[in-house]
C-alpha positions as a printed NumPy array, in Angstrom:
array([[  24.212, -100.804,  -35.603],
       [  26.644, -103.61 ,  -34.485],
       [  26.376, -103.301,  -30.411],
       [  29.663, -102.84 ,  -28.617],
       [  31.706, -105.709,  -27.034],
       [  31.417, -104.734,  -23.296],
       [  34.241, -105.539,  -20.894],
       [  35.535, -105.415,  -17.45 ],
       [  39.458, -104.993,  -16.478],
       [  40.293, -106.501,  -13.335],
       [  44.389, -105.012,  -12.42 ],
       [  45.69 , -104.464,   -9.022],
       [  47.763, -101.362,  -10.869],
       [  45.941,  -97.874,  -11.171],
       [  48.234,  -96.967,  -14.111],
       [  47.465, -100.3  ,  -16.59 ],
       [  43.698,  -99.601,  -15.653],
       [  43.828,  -95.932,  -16.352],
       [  45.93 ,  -96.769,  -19.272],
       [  42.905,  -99.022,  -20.492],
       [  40.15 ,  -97.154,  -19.587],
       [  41.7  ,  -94.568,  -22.239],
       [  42.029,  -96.786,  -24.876],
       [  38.679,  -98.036,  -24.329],
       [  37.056,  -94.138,  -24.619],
       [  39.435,  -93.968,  -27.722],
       [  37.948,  -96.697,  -29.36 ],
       [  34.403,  -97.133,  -31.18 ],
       [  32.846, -100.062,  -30.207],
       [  33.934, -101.113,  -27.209],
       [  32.356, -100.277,  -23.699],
       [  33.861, -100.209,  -20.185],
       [  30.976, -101.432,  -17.985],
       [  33.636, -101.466,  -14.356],
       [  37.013, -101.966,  -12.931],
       [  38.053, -104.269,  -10.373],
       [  41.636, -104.569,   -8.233],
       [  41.722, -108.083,   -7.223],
       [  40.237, -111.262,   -8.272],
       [  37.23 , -111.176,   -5.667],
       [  36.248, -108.447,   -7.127],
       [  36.547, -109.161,  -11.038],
       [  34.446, -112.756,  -10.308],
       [  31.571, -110.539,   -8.503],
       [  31.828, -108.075,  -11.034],
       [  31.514, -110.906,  -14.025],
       [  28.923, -112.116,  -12.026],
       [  26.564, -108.881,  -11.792],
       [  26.955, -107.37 ,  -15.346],
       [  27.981, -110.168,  -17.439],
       [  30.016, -108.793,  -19.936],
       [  32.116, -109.795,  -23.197],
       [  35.266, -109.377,  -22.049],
       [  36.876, -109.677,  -19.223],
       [  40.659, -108.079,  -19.17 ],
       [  42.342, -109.733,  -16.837],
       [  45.713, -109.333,  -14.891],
       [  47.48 , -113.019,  -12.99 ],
       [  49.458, -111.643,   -9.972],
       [  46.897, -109.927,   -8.188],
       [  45.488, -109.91 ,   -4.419],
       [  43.633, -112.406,   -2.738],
       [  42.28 , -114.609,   -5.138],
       [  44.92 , -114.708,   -8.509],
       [  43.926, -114.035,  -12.314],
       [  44.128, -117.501,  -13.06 ],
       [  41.617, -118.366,  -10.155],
       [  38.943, -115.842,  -10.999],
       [  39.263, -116.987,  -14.875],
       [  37.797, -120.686,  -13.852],
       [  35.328, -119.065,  -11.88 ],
       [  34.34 , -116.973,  -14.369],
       [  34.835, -119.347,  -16.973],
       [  33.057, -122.229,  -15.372],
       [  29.678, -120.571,  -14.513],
       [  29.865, -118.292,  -17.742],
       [  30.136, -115.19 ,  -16.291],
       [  31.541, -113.742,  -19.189],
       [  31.489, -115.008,  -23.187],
       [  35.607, -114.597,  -22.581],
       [  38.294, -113.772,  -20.46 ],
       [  41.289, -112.363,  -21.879],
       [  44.647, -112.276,  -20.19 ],
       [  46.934, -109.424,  -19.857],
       [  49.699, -109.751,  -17.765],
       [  53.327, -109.254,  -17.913],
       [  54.386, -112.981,  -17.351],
       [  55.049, -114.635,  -20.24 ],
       [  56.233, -118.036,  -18.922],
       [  55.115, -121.76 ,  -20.128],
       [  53.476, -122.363,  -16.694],
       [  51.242, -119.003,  -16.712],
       [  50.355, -119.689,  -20.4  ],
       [  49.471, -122.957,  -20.129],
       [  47.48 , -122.552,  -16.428],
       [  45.483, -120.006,  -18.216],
       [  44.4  , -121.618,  -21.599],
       [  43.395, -124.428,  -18.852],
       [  41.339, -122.229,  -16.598],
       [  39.29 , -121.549,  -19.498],
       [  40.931, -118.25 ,  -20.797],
       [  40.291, -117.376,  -24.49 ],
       [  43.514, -115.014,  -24.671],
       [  46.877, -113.884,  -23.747],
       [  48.538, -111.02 ,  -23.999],
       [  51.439, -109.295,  -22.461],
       [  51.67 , -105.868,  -20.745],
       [  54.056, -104.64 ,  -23.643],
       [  51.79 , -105.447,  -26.162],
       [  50.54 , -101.937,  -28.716],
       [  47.122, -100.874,  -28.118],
       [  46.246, -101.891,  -31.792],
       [  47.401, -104.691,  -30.922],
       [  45.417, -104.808,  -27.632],
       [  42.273, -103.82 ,  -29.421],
       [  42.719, -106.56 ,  -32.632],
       [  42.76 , -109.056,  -29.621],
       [  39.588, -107.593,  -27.478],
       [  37.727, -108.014,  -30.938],
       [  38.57 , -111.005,  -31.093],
       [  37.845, -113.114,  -28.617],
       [  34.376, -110.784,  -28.28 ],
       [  33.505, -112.105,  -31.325],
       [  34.505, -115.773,  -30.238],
       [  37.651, -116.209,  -31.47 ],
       [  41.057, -117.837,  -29.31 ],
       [  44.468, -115.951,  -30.029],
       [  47.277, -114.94 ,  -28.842],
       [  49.882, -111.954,  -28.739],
       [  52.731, -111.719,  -31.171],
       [  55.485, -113.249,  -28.205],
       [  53.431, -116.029,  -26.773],
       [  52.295, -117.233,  -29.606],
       [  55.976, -117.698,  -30.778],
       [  56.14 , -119.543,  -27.459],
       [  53.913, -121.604,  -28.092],
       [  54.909, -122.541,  -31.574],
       [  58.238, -123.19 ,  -30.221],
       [  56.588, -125.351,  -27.232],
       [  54.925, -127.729,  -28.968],
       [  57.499, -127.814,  -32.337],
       [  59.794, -129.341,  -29.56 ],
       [  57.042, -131.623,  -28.575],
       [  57.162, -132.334,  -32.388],
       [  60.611, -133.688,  -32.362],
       [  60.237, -135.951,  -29.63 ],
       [  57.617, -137.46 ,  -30.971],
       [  54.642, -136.499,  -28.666],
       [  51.481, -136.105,  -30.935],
       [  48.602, -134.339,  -28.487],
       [  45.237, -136.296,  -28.672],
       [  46.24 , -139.293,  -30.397],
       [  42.636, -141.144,  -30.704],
       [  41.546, -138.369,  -33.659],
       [  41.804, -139.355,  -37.083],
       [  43.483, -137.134,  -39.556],
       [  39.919, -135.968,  -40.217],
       [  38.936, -135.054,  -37.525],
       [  42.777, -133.12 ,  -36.666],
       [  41.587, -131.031,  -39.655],
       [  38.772, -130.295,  -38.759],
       [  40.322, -129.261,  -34.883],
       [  42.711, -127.389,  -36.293],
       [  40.223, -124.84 ,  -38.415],
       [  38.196, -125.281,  -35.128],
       [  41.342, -123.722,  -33.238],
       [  41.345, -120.854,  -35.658],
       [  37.812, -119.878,  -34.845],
       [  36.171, -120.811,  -37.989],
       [  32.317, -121.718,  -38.104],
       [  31.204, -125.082,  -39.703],
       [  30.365, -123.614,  -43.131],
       [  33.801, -122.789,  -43.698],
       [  34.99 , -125.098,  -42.581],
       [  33.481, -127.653,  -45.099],
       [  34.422, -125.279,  -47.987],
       [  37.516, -125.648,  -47.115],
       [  37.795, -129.146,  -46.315],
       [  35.563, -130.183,  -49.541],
       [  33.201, -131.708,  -47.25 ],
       [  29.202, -131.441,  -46.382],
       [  28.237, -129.482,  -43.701],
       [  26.438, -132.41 ,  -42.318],
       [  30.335, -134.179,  -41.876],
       [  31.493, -131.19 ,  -40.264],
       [  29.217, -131.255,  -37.553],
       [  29.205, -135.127,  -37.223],
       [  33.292, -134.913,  -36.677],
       [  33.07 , -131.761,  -34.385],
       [  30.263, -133.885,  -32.251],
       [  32.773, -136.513,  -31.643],
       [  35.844, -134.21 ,  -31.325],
       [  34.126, -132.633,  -28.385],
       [  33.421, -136.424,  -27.066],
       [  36.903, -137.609,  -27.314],
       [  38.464, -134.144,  -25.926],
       [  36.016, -134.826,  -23.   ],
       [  34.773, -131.218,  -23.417],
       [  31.128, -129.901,  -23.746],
       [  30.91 , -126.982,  -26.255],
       [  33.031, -125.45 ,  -28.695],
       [  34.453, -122.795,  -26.529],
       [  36.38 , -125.863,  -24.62 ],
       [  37.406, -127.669,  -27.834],
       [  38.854, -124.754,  -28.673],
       [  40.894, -123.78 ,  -25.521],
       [  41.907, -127.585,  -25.515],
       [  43.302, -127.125,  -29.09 ],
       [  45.047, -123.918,  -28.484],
       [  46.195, -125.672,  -25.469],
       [  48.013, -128.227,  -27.681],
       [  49.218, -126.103,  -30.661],
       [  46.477, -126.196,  -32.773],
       [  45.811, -122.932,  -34.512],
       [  48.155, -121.068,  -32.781],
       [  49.232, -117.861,  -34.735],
       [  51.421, -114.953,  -34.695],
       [  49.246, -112.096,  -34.196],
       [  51.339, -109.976,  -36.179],
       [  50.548, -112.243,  -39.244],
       [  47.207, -112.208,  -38.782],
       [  46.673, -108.731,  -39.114],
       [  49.581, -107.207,  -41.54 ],
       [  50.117, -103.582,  -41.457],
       [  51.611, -101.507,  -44.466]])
């Protein structure tokens, strides 16, 4: 049996965290190991039990979501932090993906849709909701036309290679679809993560999804009827 992806939600409002607590009992597979109502408390909470996911609000008190996610993030409190906030700005985005968040959603989003996402970035993966990733797409398309191209020392290679990295995709894959050993694969992600000045994977990827790379309506991802 396949154990459940265990999270915490950290939200200042009883409602959301009621509101999640019952789609959590609703849904097989996931596990609600505590709550917390301010960022102090989700970073001591990530700190005792550790868990998959951490659901986590921006505007709250004392310390802020985007604070507790570089805690939490730095010292690896928690395999990922997901956000879930109703702000669906550049700046929040963007301050997020660089405190080490794996997610974003908004507050609107449907609980499928809220669900698809928890399973995802439990099982590793970076993505976004349905609106911000259309942000996002339109963010860096502008970029696009004014000629900015984000890490410019990769070859084309290697761009490949960051952009199937960006879409969560292991290294076997990865070389199937690229028509390349697996032995190449690793060699370019090795020096990926040197020239993105990151250490592991999990940064490459934020760093990507940071800069456009793999970014994907959620919508598309998972069609419906």
């Amino acid at each position: 049996m396949t154990a459940p992806i265990r999270i915490v939600v950290a939200d200042d409002h009883p409602i959301v965290r009621e509101g999640l607590r019952a789609l959590v009992e609703a849904t097989p597979g996931i596990e609600l190991l505590g709550e917390a109502t301010n960022g102090d408390e989700a970073v001591e909470l990530a700190r005792r039990v550790r868990p998959d996911v951490v659901l986590m609000d921006l505007a709250m008190p004392g310390r802020n979501g985007i604070e507790a996610t570089r805690v939490i993030a730095a010292n690896g409190w928690a395999s990922a932090v997901l956000i879930l906030t109703m702000f669906g700005d550049d700046e929040s985005i963007f301050a997020a993906m660089r405190a080490g968040a794996r997610g974003y959603l908004l507050k609107d989003a449907g609980h499928d849709e809220m669900r698809r996402a928890i399973e995802a970035v439990g099982g590793g993966e970076a993505i976004f909701g349905a609106g911000v990733a259309q942000r996002m797409v339109g963010f860096f398309a502008r970029a696009r036309e004014l000629g900015v191209q984000p890490f410019p020392d990769l070859t084309d290679r290697e761009r490949e290679v960051l952009e199937e990295l960006a879409r969560g995709v292991g290294n076997a894959t990865i070389a199937l679809r690229l028509g390349i050993s697996l032995k190449t694969v690793r060699n370019h992600v090795s020096t990926i993560l040197s020239k993105l000045m990151v250490v592991d994977r999990a940064q490459a990827i934020v760093r990507a999804r940071e800069a456009g790379f793999g970014v994907r309506d959620e919508r598309t991802r998972h069609p419906t009827g």
